[in-house]
ZAMARGU-4260 file (C-alpha; in steps of 0.2 Angstrom, whole numbers, plus 5000, padded with zeros to 4 digits):
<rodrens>
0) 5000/5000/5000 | 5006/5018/4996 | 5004/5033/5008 | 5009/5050/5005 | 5006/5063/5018
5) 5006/5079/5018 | 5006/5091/5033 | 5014/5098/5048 | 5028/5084/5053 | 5037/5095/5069
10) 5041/5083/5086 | 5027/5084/5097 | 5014/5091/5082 | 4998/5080/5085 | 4999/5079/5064
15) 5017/5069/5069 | 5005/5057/5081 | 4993/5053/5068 | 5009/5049/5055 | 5014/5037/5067
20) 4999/5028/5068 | 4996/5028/5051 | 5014/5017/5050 | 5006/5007/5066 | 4989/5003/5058
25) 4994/5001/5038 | 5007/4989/5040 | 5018/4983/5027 | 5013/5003/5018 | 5027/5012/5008
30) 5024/5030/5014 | 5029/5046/5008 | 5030/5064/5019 | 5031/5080/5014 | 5033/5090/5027
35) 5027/5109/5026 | 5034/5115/5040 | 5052/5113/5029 | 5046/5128/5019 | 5037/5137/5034
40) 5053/5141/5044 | 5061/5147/5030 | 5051/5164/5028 | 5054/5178/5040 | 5041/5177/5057
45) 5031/5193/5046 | 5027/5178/5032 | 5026/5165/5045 | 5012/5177/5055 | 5005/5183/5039
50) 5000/5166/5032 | 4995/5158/5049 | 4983/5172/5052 | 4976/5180/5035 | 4984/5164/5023
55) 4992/5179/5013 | 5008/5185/5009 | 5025/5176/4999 | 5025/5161/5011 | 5010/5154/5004
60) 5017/5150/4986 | 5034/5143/4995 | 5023/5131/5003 | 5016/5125/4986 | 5032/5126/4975
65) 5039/5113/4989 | 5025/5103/4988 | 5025/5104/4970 | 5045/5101/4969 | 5041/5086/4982
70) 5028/5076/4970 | 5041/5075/4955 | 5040/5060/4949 | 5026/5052/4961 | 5013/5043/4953
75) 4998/5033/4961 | 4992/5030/4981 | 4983/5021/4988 | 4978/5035/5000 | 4982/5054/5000
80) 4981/5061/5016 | 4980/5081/5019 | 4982/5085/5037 | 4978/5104/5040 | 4978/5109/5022
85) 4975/5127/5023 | 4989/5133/5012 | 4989/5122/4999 | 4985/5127/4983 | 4967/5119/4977
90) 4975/5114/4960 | 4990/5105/4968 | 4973/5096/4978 | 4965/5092/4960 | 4981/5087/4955
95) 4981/5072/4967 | 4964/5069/4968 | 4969/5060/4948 | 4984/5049/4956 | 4973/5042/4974
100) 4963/5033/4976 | 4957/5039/4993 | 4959/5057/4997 | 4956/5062/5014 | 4958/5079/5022
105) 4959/5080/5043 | 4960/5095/5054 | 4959/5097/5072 | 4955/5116/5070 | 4940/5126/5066
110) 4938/5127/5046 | 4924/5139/5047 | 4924/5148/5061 | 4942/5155/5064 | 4957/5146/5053
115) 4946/5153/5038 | 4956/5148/5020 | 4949/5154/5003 | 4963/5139/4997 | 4953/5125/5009
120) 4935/5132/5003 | 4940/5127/4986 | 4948/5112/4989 | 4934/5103/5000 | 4924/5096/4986
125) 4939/5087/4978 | 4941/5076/4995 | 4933/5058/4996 | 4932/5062/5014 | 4934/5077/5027
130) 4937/5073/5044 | 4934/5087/5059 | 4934/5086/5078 | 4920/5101/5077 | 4905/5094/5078
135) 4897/5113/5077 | 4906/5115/5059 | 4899/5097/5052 | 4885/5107/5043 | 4898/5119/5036
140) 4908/5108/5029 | 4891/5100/5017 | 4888/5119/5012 | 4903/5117/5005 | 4901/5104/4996
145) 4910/5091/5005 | 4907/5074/4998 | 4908/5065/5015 | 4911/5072/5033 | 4918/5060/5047
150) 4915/5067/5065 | 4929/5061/5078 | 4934/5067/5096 | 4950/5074/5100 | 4963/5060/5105
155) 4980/5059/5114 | 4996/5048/5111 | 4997/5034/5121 | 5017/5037/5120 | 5019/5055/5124
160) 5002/5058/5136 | 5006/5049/5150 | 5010/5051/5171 | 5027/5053/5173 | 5025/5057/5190
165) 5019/5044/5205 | 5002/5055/5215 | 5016/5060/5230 | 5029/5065/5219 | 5015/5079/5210
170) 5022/5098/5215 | 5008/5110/5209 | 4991/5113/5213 | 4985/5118/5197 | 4992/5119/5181
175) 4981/5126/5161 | 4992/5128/5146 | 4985/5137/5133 | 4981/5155/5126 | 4973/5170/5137
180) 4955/5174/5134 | 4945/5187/5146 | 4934/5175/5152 | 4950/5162/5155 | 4960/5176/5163
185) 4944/5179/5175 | 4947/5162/5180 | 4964/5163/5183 | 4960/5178/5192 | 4945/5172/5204
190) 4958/5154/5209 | 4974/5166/5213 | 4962/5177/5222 | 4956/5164/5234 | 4972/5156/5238
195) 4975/5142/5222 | 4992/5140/5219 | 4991/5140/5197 | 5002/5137/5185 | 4999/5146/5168
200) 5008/5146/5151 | 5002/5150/5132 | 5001/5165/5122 | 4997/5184/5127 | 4996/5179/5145
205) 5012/5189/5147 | 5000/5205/5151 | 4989/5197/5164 | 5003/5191/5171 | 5010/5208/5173
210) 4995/5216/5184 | 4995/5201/5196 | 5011/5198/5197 | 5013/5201/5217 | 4999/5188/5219
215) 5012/5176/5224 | 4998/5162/5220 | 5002/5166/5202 | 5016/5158/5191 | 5019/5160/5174
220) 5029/5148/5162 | 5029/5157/5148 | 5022/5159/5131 | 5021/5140/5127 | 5027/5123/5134
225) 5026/5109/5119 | 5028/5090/5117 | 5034/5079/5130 | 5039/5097/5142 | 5020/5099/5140
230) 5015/5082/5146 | 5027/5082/5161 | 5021/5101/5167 | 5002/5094/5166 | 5007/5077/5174
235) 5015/5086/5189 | 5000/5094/5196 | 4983/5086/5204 | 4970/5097/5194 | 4972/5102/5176
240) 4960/5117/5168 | 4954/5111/5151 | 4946/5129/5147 | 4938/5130/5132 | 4937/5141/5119
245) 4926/5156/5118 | 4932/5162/5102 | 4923/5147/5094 | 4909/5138/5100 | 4921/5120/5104
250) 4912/5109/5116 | 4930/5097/5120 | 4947/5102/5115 | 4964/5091/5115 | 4966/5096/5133
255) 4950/5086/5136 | 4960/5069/5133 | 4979/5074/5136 | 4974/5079/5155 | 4968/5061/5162
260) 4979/5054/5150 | 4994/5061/5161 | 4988/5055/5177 | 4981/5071/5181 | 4962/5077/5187
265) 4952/5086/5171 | 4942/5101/5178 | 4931/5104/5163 | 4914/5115/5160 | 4897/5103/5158
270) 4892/5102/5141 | 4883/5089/5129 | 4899/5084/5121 | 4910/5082/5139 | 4897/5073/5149
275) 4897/5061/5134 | 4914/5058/5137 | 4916/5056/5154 | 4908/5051/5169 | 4906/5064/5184
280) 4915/5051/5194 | 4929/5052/5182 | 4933/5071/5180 | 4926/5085/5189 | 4911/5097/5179
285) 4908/5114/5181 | 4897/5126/5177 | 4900/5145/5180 | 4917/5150/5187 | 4909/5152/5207
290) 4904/5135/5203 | 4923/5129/5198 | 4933/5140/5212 | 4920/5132/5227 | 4926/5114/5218
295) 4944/5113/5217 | 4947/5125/5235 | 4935/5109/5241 | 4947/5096/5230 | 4963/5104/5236
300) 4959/5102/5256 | 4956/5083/5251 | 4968/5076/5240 | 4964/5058/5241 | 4946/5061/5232
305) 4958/5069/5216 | 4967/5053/5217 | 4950/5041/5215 | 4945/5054/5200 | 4961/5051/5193
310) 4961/5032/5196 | 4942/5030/5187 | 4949/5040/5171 | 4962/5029/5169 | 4953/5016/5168
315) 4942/5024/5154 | 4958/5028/5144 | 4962/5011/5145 | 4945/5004/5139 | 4939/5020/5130
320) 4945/5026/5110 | 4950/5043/5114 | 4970/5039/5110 | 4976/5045/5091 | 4980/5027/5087
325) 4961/5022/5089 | 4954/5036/5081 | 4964/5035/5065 | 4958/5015/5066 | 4940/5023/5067
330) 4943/5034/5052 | 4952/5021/5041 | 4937/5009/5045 | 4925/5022/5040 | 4932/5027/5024
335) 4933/5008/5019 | 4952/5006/5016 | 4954/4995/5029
</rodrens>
């Protein structure tokens, strides 16, 4: 069987997981990567921004000569698959859609609502398949004249999201990676306030951190903490935020799965998609920021219920689908190649 791949390919990129367990569940397959990131980091941060943001500016057409340059002399495959394909020309995606037989597009991301591509909207009805962890954009996506949408959850790898620490040997409180929002700051804010010890790293938080920095409850890691760094700073505390997004209307994000999946006690809001997930025995639910303050001030002064929420979430790892391997399992069982 003959693979080629084309996305993101960076260590600790979730893209990178779902290569990985491509190889693990197509075995025997020739597989051929091209790698846009070899392109992206060759354009000053100005292009790099102005792509990533408005999908603009001269970094755009570097990312499709490579790809072009890449595909010289490639023939047919067995499956194409298009991981994040927000730069890529549509005519390089017509182009393959003649040498597959299966052409699949995945994203993590909000197609619609925020990572908006005038290069993806015209590439979507060329794709046998498009894959989306948003249920919200399913309907989206058939406007656009998608010829199949497959709807999976987020997912964590088994290999990299995992405790690394024993429940004793845990140093923080409370830990949340990912970018500042108002409402996530006001979080923050209401925890430090009361007495929570919190760790916090991601983008633009630099400011928030600024006005509170003499709450000595407050510690800031910086604007991002990535790949296996990122698994062992969730894994070191008890309780983990798994804020959502307010930007978009995301009911789970990846934080959903990677949190228990590091030994460590999810705190996430109550929602259709979340309580489907989990259990209330198995992570803790909240439903306005009084509501989540009252819980973990509650958790913190008995650590040995944290524990038996941590203990039933592994145990709905272990029997559930939400690692990388089975979801792309699920998706390659869908799309009948195997």
């Amino acid at each position: 069987m003959k693979v080629l791949f084309i996305g993101p390919y960076s260590n600790g990129s979730t893209s990178l997981m779902r290569v990985n367990c491509i190889i693990a569940k197509l075995k025997l397959i020739q597989i051929k990567i091209i790698d846009i990131e070899v392109p992206f980091f060759q354009y000053s941060r100005v292009s790099r921004s102005l792509a990533s943001r408005y999908k603009i500016g001269p970094l755009m057409g570097g990312i499709n000569r490579y790809i072009i340059q890449q595909l010289q002399g490639d023939f047919e495959y067995d499956l194409v698959w298009v991981d994040k394909g927000v730069f890529i020309d549509p005519e390089i995606i017509q182009r393959l859609r003649k040498v597959s037989k299966l052409l699949l597009h995945y994203t993590p991301d909000p197609a619609f609502t925020f990572h908006r591509s005038r290069f993806f909207f015209k590439a979507v009805s060329f794709y046998d398949f498009c894959i989306t962890t948003k249920s919200f954009e399913i309907e989206d996506y058939r406007k656009a004249g998608a010829k199949q949408v497959i709807y999976c959850t987020q997912g964590y790898d088994k290999m990299l999201h995992k405790s690394y620490y024993t429940f004793v040997e845990k140093d923080k409180d409370v830990t949340f990676v990912g970018h500042y929002e108002k409402y996530r700051g006001a979080i923050i804010k209401k925890l430090i306030e009361n007495g929570v010890d919190v760790h916090v790293a991601g983008f633009k938080w630099k400011h928030f951190y600024k006005k509170n920095k003499n709450n000595k409850n407050l510690h800031f890691h910086g604007d991002g903490i990535y790949g296996e760094g990122y698994a062992k700073f969730i894994s070191s505390s008890f309780i983990s935020l798994g804020l959502l997004s307010k930007w978009i209307p995301e009911l789970h994000t990846t934080r959903t799965m990677e949190i228990p999946a590091c030994g460590t006690l999810l705190v996430t809001e109550l929602n259709s998609e979340t309580i489907e997930l989990y259990e209330k025995e198995e992570v803790v639910f909240y439903e306005d920021i009084d509501e989540l303050t009252l819980k973990i001030i509650s958790l913190l002064k008995e650590k040995s219920v944290i524990e038996e929420y941590i203990s039933k979430a592994s145990k709905r790892l272990t029997n559930g689908k939400y690692d990388y391997e089975s979801i792309v399992l699920e998706i390659l069982n869908k799309t009948g190649l195997i």
